[in-house]
DRENPA-3360 file (N, C-alpha, C; in nm, 2 decimals, always signed):
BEGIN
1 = XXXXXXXX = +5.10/+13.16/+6.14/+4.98/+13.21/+6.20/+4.90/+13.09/+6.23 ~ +4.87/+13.08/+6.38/+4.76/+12.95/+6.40/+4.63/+12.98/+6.37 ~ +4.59/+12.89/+6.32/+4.46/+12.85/+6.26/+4.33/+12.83/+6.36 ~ +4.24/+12.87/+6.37/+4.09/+12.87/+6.44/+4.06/+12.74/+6.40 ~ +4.01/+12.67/+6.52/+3.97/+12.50/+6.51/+3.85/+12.57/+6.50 ~ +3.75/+12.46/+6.38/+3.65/+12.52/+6.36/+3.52/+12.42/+6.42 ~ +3.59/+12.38/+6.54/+3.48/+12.33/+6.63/+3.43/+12.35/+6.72 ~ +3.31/+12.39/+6.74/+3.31/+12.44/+6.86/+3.26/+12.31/+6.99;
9 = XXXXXXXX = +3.36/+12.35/+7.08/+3.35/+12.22/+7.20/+3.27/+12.33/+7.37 ~ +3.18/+12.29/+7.40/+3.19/+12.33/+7.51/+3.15/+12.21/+7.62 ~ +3.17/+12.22/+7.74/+3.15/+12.12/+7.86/+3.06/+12.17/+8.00 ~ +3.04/+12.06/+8.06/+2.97/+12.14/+8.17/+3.00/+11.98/+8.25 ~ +2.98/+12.01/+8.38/+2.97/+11.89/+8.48/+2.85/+11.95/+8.56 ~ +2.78/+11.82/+8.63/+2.61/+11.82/+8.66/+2.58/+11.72/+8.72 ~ +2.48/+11.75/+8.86/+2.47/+11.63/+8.89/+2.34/+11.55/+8.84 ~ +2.32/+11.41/+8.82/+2.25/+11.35/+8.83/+2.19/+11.28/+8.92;
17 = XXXXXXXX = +2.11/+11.23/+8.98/+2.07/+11.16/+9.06/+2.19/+11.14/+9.16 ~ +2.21/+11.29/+9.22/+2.34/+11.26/+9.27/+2.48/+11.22/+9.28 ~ +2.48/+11.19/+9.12/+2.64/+11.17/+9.07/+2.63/+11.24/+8.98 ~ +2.80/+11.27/+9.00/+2.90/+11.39/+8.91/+2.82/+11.33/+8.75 ~ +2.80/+11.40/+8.68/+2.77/+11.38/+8.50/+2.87/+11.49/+8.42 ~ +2.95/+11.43/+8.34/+3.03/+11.52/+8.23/+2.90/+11.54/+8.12 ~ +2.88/+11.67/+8.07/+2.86/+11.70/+7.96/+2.95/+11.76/+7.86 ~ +2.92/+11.70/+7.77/+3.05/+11.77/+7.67/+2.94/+11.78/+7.50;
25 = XXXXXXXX = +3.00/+11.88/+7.46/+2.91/+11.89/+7.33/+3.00/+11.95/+7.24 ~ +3.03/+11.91/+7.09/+3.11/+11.91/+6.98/+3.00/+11.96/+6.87 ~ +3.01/+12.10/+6.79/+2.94/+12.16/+6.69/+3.01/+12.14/+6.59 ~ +3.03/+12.06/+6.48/+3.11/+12.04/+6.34/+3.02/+12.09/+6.25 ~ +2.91/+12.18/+6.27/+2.85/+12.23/+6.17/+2.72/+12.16/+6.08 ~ +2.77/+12.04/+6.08/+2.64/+11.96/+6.01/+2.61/+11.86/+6.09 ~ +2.67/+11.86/+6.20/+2.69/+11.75/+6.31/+2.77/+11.74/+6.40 ~ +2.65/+11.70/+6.52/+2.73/+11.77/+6.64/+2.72/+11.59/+6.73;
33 = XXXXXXXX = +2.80/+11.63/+6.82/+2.83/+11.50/+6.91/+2.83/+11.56/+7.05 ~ +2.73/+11.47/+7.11/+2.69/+11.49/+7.25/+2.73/+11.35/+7.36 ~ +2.86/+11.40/+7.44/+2.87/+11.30/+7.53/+2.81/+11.33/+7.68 ~ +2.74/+11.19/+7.71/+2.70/+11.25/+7.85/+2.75/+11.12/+7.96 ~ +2.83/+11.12/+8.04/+2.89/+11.01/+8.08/+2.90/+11.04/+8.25 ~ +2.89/+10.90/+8.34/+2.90/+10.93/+8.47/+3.04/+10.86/+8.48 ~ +3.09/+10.78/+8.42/+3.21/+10.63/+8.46/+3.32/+10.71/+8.36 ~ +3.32/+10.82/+8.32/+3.45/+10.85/+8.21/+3.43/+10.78/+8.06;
41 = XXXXXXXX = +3.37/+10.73/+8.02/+3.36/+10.61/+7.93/+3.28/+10.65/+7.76 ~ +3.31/+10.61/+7.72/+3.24/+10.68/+7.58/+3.07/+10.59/+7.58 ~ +3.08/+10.46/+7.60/+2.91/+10.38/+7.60/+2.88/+10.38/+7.53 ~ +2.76/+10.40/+7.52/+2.64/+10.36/+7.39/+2.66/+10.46/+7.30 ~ +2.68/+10.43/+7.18/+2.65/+10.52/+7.03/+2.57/+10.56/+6.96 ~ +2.48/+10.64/+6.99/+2.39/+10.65/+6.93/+2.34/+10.75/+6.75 ~ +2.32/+10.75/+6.65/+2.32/+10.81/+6.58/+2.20/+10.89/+6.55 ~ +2.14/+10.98/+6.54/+2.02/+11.03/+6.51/+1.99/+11.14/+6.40;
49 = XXXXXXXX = +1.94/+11.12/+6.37/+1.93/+11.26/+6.16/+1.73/+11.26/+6.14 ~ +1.76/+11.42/+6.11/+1.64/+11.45/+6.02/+1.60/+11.37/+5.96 ~ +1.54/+11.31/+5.86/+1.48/+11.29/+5.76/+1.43/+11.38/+5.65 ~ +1.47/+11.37/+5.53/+1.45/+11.45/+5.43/+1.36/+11.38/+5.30 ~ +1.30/+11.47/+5.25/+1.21/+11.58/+5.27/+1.15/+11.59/+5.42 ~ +1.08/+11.66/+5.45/+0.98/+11.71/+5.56/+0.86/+11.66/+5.48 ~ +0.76/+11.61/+5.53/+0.66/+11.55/+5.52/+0.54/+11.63/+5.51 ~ +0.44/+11.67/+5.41/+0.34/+11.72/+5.38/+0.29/+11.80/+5.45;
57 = XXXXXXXX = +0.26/+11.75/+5.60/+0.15/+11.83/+5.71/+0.27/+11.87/+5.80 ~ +0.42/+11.93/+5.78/+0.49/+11.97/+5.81/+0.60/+11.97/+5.94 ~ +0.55/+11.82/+6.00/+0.61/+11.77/+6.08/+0.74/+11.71/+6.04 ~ +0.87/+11.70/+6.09/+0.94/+11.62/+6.06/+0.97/+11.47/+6.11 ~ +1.04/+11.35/+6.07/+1.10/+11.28/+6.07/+1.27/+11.22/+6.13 ~ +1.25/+11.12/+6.23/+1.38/+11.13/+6.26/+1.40/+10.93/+6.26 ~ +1.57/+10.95/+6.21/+1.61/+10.83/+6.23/+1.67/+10.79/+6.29 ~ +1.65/+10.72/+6.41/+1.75/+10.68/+6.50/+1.85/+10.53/+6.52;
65 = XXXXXXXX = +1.98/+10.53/+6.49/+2.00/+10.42/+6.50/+2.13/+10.44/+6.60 ~ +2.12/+10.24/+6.67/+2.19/+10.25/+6.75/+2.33/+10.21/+6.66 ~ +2.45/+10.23/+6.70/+2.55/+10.22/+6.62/+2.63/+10.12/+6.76 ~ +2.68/+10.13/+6.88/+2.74/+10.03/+6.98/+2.64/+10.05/+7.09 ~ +2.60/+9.92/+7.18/+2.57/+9.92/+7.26/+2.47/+9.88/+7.26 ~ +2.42/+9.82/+7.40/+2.31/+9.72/+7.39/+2.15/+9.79/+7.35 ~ +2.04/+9.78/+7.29/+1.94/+9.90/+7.29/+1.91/+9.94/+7.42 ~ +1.81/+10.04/+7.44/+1.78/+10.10/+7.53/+1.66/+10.17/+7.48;
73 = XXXXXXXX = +1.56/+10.18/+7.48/+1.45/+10.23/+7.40/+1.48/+10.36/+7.51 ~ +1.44/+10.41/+7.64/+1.49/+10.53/+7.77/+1.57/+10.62/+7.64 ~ +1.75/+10.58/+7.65/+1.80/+10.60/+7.55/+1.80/+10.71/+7.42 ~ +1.72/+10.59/+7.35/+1.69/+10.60/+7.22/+1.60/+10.69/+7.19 ~ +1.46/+10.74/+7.35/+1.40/+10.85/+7.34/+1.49/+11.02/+7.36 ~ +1.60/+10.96/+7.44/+1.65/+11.07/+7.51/+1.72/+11.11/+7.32 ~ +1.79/+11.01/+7.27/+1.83/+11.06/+7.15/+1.76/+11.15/+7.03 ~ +1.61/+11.11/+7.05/+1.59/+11.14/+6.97/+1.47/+11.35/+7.01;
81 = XXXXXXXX = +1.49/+11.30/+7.12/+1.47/+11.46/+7.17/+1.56/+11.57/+7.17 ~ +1.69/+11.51/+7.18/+1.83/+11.60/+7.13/+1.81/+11.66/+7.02 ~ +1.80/+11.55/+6.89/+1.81/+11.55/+6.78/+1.69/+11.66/+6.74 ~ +1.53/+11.63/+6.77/+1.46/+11.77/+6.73/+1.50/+11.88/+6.81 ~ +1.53/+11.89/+6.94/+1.62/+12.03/+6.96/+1.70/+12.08/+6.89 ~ +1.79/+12.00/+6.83/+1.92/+12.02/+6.76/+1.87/+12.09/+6.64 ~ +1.73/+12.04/+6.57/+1.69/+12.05/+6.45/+1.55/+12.17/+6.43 ~ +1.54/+12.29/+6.57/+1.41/+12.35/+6.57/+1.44/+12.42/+6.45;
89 = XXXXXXXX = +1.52/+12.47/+6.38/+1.56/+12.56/+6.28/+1.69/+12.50/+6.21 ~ +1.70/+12.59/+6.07/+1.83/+12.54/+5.97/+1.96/+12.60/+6.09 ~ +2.06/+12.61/+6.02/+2.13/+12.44/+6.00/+2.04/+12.30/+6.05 ~ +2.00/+12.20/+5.95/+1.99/+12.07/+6.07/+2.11/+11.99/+6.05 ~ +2.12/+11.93/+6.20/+2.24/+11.87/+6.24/+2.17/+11.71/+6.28 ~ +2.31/+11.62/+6.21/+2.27/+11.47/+6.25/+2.36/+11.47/+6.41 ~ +2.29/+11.42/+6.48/+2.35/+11.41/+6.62/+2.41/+11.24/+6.64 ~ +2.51/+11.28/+6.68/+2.59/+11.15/+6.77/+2.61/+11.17/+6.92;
97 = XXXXXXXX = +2.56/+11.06/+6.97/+2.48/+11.06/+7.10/+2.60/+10.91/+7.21 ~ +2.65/+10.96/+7.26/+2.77/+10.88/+7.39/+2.69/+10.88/+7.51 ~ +2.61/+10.80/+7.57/+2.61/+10.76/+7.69/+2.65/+10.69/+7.76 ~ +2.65/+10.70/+7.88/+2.72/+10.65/+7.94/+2.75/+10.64/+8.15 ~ +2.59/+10.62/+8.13/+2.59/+10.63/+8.28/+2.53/+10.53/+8.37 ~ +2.54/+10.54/+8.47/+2.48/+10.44/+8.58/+2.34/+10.41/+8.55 ~ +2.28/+10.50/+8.52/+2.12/+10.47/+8.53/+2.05/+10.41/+8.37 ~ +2.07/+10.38/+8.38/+1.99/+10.29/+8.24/+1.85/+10.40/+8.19;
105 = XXXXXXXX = +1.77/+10.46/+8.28/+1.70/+10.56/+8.25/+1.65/+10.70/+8.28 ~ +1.75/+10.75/+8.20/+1.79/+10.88/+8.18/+1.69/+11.00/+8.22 ~ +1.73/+11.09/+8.30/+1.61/+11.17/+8.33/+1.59/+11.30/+8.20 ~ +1.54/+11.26/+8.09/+1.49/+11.34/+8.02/+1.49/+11.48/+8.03 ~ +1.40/+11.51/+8.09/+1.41/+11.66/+8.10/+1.51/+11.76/+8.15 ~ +1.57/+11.67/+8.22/+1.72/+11.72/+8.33/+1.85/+11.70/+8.22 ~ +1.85/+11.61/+8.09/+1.93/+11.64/+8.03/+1.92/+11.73/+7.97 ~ +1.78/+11.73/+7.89/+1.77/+11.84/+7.77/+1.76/+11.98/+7.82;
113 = XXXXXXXX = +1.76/+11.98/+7.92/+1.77/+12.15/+7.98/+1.94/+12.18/+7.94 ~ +2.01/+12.06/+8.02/+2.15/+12.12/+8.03/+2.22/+12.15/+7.86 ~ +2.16/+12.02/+7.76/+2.19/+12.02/+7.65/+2.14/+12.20/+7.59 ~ +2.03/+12.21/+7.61/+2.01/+12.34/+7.56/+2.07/+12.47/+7.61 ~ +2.12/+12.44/+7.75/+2.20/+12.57/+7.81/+2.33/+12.57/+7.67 ~ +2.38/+12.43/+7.71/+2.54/+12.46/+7.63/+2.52/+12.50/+7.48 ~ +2.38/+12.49/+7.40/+2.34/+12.49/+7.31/+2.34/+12.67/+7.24 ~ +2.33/+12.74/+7.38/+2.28/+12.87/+7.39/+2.43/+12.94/+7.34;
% end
């Protein structure tokens, strides 16, 4: 009897500034991996996590580190906007973040919409 992979993968293709963009997004439950790529390419690595405890006046905390690839603060915001979407409610999930595109800076709002479709 085959077994249920217990990941859930879904994808989407999108344009960006006029070029094709793969989205691809991997749910392992405590940690999800978000590739967003224009060249096919895995790119920058980015890692991003809660912070635990949650902090007194009820805000949370995030840590972002780059793991391959040159910095990119653009980037590094876009990661860490994933990462509180990822985290509005429990489960929280440490996100791993693949970019990988022409534009060095990322149109923010245009990803995290599509991230949140596939999210749905």
């Amino acid at each position: 009897m085959p077994s249920k992979c217990p990941v859930k993968v879904r994808q989407v293709g999108y344009s960006i500034e006029n070029t094709p963009t793969e989205f691809l997004l991997a749910d392992y439950g405590s940690h999800c991996f978000v590739q967003i790529t224009q060249v096919g390419k895995v790119g920058k690595l980015i890692k991003a996590s809660r912070d635990k405890p949650d902090h007194l006046d009820g805000h949370s905390t995030y840590t972002i580190t780059n793991l391959l690839g040159a910095e990119n603060e653009q980037v590094d915001i876009l990661a860490r906007q994933l990462v509180e979407e990822l985290n509005r409610s429990p489960p929280y999930k440490t996100l791993l973040l693949s970019y990988s595109c022409t534009s060095t800076q990322p149109p923010i709002s245009t990803v995290c919409s599509v991230i949140k479709e596939l999210c749905a």
